[in-house]
Every structure is written in C-alpha cells, then in structure tokens.
C-alpha positions in Angstrom: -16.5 -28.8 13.5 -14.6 -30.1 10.3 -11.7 -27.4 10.7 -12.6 -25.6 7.3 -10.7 -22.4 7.7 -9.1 -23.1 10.7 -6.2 -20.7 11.2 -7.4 -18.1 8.9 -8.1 -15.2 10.6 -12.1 -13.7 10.5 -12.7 -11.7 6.9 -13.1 -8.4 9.0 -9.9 -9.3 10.9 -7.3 -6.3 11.1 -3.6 -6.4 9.7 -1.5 -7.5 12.5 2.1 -6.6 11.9 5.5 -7.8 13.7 6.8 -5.8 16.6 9.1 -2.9 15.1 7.6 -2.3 12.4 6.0 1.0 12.9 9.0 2.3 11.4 8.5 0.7 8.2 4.7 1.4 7.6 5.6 5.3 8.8 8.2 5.3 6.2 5.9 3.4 3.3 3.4 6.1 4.1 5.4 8.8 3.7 6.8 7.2 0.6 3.2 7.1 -0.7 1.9 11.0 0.6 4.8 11.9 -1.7 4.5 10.2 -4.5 0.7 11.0 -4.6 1.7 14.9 -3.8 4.7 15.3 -6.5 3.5 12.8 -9.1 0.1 11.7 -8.7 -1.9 15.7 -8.0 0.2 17.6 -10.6 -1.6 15.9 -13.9 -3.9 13.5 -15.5 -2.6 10.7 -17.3 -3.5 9.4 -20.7 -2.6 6.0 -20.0 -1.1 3.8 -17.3 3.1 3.7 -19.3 2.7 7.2 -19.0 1.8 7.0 -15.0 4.2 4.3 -14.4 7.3 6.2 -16.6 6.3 9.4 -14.6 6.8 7.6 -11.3 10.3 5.9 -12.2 11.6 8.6 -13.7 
C-alpha cells in the first residue's frame, strides 16, 4: 500500500455533516424551495445578470 488517497473518503462516499446541523441544511433548503418558487418558476431569463439581478433584488 503506498497511501495514495489515504484519508479521502470513497468517490461514492455520502456528505457527512457536524452534529447540529440539521438546522442549518433545513433552513438552506427552505431558502432554496423559495427562491426556486418566487424567483426561479415565474419566468425565463434572457441571460444570467438578469437571473442573478432578479435574485438580489
């Protein structure tokens, strides 16, 4: 064994997060279901400034 990729986890390896934070992924995924409902479903965009004006804004 010459320890090449020792440490890494497998490529079909899982995300393992810290403890606690179920919160925080609940919170990004509710983040994201609304920005894809109130931003992302309502139009088609011509380019990606107008997407990324449309989501600051």
């Amino acid at each position: 064994m010459d320890g090449r990729g020792a440490g890494r986890p497998p490529p079909d390896a899982g995300s393992i997060g810290r403890v606690g934070a179920a919160g925080d992924d609940a919170a990004m995924e509710s983040f994201f279901s609304l920005l894809q409902k109130n931003v992302l479903d309502r139009r088609t965009w011509a380019t990606r400034e107008e997407l990324r004006i449309a989501i600051v804004s």
